[in-house]
C-alpha positions as CSV (number, residue, x, y, z in Angstrom):
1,X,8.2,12.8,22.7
2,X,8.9,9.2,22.0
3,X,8.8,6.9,19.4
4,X,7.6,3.7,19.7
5,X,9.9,1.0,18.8
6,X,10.9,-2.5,19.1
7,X,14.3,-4.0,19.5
8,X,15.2,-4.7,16.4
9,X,13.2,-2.4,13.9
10,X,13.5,-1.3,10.1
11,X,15.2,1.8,9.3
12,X,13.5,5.0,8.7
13,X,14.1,5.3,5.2
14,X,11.8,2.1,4.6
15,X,9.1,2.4,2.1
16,X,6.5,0.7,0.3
17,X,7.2,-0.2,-3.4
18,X,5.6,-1.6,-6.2
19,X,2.2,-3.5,-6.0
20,X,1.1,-6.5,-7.9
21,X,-2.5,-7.3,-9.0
22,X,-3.6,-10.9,-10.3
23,X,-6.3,-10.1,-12.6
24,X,-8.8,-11.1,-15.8
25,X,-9.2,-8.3,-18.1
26,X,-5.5,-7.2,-18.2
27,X,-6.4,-4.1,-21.1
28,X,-9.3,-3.1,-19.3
29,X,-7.4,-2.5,-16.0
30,X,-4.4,-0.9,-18.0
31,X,-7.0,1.7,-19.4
32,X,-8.9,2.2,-15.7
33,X,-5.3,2.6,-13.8
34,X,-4.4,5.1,-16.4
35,X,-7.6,7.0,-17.4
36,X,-8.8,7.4,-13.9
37,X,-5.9,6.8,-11.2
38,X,-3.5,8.8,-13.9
39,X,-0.8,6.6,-14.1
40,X,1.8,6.1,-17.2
41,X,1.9,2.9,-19.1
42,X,5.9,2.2,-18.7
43,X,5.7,-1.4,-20.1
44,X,2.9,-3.5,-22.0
45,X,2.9,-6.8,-23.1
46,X,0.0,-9.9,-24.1
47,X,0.5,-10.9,-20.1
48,X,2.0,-8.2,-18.4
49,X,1.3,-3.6,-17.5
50,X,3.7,-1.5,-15.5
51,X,2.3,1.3,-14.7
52,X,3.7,4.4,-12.8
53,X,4.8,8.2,-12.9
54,X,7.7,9.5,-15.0
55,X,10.0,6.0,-14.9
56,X,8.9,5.0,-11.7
57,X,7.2,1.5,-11.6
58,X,4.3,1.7,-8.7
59,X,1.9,-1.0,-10.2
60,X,2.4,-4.0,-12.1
61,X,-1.1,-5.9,-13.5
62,X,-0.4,-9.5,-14.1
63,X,-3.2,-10.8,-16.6
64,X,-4.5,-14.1,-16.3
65,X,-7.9,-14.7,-17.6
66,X,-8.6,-18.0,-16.0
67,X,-7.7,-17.1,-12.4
68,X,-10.7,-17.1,-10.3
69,X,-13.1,-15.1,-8.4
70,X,-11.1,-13.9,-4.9
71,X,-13.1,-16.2,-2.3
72,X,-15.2,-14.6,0.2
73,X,-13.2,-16.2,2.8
74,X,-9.9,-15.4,1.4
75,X,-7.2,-12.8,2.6
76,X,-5.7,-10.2,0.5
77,X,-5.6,-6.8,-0.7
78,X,-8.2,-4.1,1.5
79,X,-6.8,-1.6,-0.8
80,X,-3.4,0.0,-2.2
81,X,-2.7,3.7,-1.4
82,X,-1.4,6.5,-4.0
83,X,0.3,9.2,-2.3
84,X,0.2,12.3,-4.3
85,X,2.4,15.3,-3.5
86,X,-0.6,17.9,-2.5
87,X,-3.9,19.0,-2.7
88,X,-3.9,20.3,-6.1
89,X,-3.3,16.8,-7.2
90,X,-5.6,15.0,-4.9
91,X,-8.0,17.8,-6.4
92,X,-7.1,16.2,-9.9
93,X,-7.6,12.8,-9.1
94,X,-10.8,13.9,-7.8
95,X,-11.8,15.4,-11.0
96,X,-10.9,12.3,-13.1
97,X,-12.5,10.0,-11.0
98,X,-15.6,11.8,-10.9
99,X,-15.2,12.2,-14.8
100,X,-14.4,8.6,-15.6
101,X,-14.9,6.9,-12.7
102,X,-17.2,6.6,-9.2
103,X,-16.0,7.8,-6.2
104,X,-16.6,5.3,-3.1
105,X,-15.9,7.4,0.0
106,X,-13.5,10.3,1.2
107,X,-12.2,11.1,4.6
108,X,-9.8,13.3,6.5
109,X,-8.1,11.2,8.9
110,X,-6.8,13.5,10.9
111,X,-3.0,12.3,8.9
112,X,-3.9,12.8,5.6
113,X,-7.2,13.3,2.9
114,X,-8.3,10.4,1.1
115,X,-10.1,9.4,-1.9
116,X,-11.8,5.6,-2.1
117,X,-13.1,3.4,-5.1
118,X,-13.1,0.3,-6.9
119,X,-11.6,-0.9,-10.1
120,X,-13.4,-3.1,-12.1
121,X,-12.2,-6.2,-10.9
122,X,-12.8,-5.3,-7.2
123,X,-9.5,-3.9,-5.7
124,X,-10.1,-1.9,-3.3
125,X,-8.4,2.0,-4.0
126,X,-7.2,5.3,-1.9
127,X,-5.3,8.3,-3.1
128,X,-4.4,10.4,-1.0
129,X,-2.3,13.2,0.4
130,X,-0.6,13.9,3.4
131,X,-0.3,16.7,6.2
132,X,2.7,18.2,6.9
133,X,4.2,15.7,9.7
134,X,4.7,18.2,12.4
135,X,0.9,18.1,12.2
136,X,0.0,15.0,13.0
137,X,-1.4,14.3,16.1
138,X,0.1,12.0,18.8
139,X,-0.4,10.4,21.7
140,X,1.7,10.3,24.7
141,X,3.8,7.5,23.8
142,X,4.5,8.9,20.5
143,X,1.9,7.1,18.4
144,X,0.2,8.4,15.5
145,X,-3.3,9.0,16.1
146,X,-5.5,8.1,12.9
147,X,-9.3,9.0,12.9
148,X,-11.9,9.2,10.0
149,X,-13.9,11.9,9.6
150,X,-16.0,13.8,6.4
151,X,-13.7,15.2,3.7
152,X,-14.8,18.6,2.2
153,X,-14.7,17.3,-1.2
154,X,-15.7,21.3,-2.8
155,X,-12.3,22.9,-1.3
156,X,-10.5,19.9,-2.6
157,X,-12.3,20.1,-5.9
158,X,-11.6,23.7,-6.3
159,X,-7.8,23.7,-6.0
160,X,-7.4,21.1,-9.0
161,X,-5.6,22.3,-11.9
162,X,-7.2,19.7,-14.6
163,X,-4.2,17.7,-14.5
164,X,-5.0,14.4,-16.0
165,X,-2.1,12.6,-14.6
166,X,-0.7,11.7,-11.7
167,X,2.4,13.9,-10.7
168,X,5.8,12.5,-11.0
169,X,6.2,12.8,-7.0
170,X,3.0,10.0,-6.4
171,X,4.2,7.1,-5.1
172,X,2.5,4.0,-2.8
173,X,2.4,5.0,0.5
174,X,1.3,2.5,1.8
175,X,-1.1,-0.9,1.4
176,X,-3.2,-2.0,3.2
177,X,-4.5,-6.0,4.0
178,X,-7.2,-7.9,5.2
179,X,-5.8,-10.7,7.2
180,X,-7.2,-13.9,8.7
181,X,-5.7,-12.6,12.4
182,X,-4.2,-9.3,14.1
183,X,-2.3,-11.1,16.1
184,X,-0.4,-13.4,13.7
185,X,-0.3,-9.9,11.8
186,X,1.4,-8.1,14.8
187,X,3.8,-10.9,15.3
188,X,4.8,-11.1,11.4
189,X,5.1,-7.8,10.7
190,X,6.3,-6.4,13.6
191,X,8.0,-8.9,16.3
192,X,10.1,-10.4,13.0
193,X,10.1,-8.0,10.1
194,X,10.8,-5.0,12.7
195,X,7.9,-2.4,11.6
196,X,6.3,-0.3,14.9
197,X,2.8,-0.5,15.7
198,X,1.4,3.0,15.1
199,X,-2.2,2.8,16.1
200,X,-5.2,0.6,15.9
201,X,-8.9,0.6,16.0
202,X,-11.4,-1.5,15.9
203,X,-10.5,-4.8,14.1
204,X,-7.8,-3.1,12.3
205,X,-3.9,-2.2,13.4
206,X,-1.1,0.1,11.3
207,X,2.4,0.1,11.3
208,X,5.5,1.7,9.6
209,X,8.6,2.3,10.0
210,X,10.2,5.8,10.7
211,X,7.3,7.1,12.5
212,X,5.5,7.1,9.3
213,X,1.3,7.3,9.9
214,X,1.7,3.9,8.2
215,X,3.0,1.2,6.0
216,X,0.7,-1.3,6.7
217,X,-2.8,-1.7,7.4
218,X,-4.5,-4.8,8.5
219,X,-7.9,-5.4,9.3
220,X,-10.4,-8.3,10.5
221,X,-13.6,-6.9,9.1
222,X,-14.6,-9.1,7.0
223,X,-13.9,-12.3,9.0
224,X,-11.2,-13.4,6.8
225,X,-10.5,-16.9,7.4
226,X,-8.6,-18.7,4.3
227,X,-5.4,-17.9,2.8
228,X,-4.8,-15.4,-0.1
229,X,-6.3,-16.6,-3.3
230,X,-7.8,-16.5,-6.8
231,X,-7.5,-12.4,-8.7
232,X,-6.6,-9.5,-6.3
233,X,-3.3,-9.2,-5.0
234,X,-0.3,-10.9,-6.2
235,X,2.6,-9.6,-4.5
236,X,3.8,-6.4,-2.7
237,X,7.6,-4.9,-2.4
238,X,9.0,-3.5,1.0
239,X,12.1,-1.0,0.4
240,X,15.4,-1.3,2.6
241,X,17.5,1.6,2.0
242,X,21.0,-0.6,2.3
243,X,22.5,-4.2,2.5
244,X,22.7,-4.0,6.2
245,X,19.2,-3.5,6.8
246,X,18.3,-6.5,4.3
247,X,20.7,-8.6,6.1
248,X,19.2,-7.5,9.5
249,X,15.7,-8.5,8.4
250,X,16.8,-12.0,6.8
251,X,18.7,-13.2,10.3
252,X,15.2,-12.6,11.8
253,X,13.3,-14.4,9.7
254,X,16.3,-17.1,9.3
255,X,16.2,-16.8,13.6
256,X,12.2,-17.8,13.4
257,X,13.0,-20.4,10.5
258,X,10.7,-18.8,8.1
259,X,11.5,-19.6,4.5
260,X,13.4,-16.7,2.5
261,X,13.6,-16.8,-1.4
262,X,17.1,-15.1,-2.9
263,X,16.3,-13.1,-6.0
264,X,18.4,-9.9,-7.5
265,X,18.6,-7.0,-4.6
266,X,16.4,-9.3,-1.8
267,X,14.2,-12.2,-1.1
268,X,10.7,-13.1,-1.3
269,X,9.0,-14.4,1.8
270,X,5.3,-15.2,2.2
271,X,3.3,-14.0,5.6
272,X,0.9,-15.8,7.8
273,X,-1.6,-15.2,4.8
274,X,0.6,-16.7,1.8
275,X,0.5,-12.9,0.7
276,X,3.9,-12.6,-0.9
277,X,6.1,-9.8,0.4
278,X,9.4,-9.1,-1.7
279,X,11.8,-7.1,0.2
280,X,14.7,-5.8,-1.6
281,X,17.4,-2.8,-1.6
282,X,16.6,0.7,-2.7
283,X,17.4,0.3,-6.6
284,X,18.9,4.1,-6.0
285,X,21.7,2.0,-4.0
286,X,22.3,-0.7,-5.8
């Protein structure tokens, strides 16, 4: 078997990190991310949540009462994806959402078994857990193949353990965008940041790096047409695991004269979209 790859592609060890949401009611979307997604509050401020598991920051709400409605035309956030360690704890988050919340959809995508909804401000959710990766099917070439079909939300329900919070292994595993083009997509994220195209289907394409099912979603279906704007997504981290590999992805942005912003451990750069991507070193190596 192969794996799909370009010429010069992120290391394998690449991940997704924290998320950042723009949005009104900054205590009402502390209370929803931590009553019904299960996350810790790690920081709080007038402006400001972190939220996570144990002390590791996966969501950070930025509150801002006067930031507008997302336009209909707009780009941005399709959803962000919590990856929880296994079924017992998907079952949990089932339990709370059902509890607190409103579930939106489940599927098993041949990859993994996912959980949607909505937080009250309209960002789009999944949790979800994997299969083992030697389980994953693949085609020919080595690519991921993703499908969606009905969940069995009763065996799911049944293995939960009444956990109310999200275990200390959940993480982001991935985002996933809506995008004004799959193309200028493709050639963003993979031709220049170095992420492999996994799979696509209709109107949507998924890459990662590593082999990973994926990163990175991106889909058309709405007929996105304007840059990213108003509440919704603020920001999203991609994880290097070393120095070399964030000075591998900075020539090739430098090489396609594409603006790169210095901060502590990284950069921030802004795709086709304006959707800000902040790529930085694995704190564990700083």
């Amino acid at each position: 078997m192969t794996t799909p790859s370009n010429t010069d592609t992120l290391p394998q060890e690449t991940r997704i990190g924290r998320t950042a949401l723009r949005v009104n009611d900054l205590d009402e979307l502390t209370e929803f991310y931590r009553t019904v997604v299960g996350l810790s509050v790690l920081e709080e401020s007038e402006t400001r949540s972190v939220l996570g598991d144990a002390d590791n920051p996966l969501l950070v709400l930025e509150g801002d009462a006067d930031a507008p409605t997302r336009h209909r035309s707009g780009a941005g956030l399709y959803h962000t994806a919590f990856r929880v360690p296994s079924r017992a704890a998907l079952g949990d988050a089932l339990a709370r959402i059902r509890t607190h919340w409103h579930l939106g959809g489940a599927s098993d995508h041949w990859v993994s078994e996912a959980l949607y909804l909505t937080d009250p401000e309209g960002n789009g959710i999944e949790i979800y857990r994997d299969f083992p990766r030697d389980e994953w099917p693949r085609s020919d070439d080595g690519r991921v193949r993703i499908s969606t079909e009905p969940l069995d939300l009763d065996s799911i329900e049944a293995v939960a353990t009444g956990d109310t919070q999200a275990p200390p292994e959940t993480d982001i595993g991935h985002i996933h965008l809506e995008v004004s083009s799959l193309d200028t997509f493709r050639d963003f994220y993979v031709d220049t940041l170095g992420f492999d195209l996994q799979t696509t289907v209709p109107a949507a394409a998924f890459v990662s790096a590593g082999g990973y099912h994926h990163h990175i979603g991106a889909n058309t279906w709405q007929h996105r047409t304007a840059p990213v704007n108003g509440r919704g997504l603020s920001w999203f981290e991609v994880i290097v695991p070393d120095q070399d590999a964030l000075t591998a992805v900075q020539s090739r942005l430098e090489s396609r004269e594409i603006l790169v912003s210095e901060t502590d451990g990284g950069f921030i750069i802004h795709d086709p979209d304006e959707i800000e991507v902040r790529i930085r070193i694995d704190p564990s190596a700083l």
